[in-house]
BAFIZA-152401 format. One record per residue (C-alpha): residue in three letters; y, z, x. Coordinates in nm, 4 decimals, padded with zeros to 6 digits, always signed. Each point is the difference from the previous one (the first is absolute). Example, Ala and Ser with C-alpha at 12.3 -4.5 7.8 and 13.67 -1.06 7.14 Angstrom:
2
+------+----------+----------+----------+
: code :       c2 :       c3 :       c1 :
+------+----------+----------+----------+
:  ala : -00.4500 : +00.7800 : +01.2300 :
:  ser : +00.3440 : -00.0660 : +00.1370 :
+------+----------+----------+----------+
This chain:
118
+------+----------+----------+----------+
: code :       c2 :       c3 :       c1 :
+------+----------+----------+----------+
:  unk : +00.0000 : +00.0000 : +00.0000 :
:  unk : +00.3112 : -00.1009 : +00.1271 :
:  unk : +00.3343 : +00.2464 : -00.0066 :
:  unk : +00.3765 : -00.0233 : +00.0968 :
:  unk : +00.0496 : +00.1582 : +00.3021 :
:  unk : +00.4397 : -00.0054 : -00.0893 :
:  unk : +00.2423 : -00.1426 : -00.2185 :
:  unk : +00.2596 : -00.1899 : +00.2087 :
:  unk : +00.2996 : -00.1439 : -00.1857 :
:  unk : +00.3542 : -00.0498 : -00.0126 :
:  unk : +00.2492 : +00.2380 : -00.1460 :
:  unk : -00.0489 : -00.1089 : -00.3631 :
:  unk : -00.2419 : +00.2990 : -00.0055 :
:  unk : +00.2128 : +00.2805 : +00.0512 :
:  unk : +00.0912 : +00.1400 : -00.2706 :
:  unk : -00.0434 : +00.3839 : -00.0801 :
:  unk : -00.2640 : -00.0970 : -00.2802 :
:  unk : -00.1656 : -00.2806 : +00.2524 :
:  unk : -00.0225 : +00.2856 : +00.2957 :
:  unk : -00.1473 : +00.2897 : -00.2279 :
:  unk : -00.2593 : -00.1987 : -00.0976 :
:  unk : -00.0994 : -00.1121 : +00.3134 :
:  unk : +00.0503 : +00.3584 : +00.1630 :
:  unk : -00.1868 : +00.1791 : -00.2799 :
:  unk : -00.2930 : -00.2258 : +00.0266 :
:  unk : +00.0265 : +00.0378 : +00.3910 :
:  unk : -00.0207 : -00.3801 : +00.0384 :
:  unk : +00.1179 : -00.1283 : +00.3783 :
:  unk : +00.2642 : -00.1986 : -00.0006 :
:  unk : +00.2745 : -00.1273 : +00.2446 :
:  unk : +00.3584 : -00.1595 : -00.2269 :
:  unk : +00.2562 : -00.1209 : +00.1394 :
:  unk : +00.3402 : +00.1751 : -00.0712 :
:  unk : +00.3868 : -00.1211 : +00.0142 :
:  unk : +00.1434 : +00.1285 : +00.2944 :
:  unk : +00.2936 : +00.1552 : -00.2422 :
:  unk : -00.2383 : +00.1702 : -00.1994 :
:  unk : +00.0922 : +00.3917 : -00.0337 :
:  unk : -00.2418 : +00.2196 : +00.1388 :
:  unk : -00.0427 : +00.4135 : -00.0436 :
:  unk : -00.1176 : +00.1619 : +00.3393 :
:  unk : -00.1665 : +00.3409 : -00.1618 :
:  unk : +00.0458 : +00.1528 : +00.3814 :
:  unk : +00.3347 : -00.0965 : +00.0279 :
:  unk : +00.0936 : +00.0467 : -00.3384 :
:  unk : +00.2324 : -00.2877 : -00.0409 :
:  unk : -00.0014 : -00.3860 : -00.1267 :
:  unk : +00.0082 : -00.2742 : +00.2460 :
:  unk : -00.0064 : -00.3910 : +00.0016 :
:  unk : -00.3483 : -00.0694 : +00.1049 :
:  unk : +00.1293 : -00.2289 : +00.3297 :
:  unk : +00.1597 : +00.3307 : +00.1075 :
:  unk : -00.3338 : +00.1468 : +00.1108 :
:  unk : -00.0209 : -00.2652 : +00.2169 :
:  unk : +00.3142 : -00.0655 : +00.1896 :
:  unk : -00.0732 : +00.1412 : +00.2651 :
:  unk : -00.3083 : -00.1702 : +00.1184 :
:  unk : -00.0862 : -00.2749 : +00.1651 :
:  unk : +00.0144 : -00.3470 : -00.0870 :
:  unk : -00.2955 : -00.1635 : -00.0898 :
:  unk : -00.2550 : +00.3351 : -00.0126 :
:  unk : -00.1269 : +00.1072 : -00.3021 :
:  unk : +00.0212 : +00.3701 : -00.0016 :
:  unk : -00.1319 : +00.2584 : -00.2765 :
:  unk : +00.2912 : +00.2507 : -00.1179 :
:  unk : -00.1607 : +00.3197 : +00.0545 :
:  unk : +00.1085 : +00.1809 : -00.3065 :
:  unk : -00.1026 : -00.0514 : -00.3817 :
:  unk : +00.2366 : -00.1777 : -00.2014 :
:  unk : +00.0709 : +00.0075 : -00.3927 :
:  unk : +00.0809 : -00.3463 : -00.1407 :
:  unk : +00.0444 : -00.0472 : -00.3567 :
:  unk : -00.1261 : +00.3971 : -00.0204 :
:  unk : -00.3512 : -00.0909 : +00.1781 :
:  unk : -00.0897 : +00.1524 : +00.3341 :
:  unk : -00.0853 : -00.2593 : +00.2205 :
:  unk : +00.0101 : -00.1343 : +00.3612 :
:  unk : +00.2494 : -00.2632 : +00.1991 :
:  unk : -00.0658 : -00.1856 : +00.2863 :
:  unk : +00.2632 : -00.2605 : +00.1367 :
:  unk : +00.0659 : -00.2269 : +00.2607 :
:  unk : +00.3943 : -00.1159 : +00.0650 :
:  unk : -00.0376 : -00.3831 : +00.0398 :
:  unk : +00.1741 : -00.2063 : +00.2622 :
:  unk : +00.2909 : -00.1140 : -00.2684 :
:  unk : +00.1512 : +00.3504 : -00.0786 :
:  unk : -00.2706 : -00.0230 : -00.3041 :
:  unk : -00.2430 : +00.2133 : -00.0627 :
:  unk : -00.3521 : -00.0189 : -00.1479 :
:  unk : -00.0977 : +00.3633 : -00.1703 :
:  unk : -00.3390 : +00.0624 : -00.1813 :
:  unk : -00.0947 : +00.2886 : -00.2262 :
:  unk : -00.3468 : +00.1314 : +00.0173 :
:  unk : -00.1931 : +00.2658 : -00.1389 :
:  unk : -00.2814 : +00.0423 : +00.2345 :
:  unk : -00.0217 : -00.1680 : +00.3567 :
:  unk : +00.3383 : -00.0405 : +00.0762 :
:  unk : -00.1166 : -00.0779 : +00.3714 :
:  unk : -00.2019 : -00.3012 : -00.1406 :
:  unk : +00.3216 : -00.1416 : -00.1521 :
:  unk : +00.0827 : -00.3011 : +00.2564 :
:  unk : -00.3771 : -00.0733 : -00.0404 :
:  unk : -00.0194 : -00.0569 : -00.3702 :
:  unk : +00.3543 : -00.1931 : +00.0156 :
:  unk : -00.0956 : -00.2238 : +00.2960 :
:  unk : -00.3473 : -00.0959 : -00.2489 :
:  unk : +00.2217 : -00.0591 : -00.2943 :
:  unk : +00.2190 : -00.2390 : +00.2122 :
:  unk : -00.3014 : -00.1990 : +00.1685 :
:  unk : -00.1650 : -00.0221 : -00.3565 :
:  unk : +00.3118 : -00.1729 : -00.1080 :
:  unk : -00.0335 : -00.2464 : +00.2927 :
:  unk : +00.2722 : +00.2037 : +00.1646 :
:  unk : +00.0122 : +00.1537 : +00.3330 :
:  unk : +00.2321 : +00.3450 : +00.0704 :
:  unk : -00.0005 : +00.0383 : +00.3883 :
:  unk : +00.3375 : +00.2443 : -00.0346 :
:  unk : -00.2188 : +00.3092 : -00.1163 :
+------+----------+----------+----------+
């Protein structure tokens, strides 16, 4: 029998109803965010823009934001990677966040893409 390993999509799926479900039913998945969206940092107990987290890293390395987040009121995970353009390219995940770049480098090269800046 086969099984999903994750859910990798785009950040149509973020909603607070889209994230509960998948959190409550503990369902792996990696979605990319907006770089503007507003994050709450529990630890720090404040609100950020999600690129924020990642400013001061390196270009080009996907790194895993140590902390949990709350987006949309659902705990989750960030990882991010500052991209050479001044962009950024954040994903949301609920377990695995170290397995983020993986998943998003499969999605790309399923799509006939290739993503050599993670």
């Amino acid at each position: 029998m086969d099984t999903i390993d994750c859910i990798v999509a785009d950040s149509e799926l973020v909603g607070e109803k889209q994230l509960e479900y998948l959190n409550n039913n503990k369902l792996r998945y990696q979605i990319r965010i907006r770089n503007n969206l507003k994050d709450f940092v529990p630890r720090k107990n404040e609100t950020v823009r999600a690129f924020r987290l990642f400013n001061a890293f390196r270009t080009n390395g996907l790194v895993h934001y140590p902390n949990i987040v709350k987006i949309n009121g659902q705990l989750c995970y960030l990882s991010g990677s500052k991209l050479s353009k001044g962009e950024y390219l954040i994903l949301v995940s609920f377990k695995r966040p170290d397995k983020a770049g993986d998943y998003h480098k499969q999605r790309w090269q399923s799509r006939g893409l290739v993503r050599n800046d993670l």
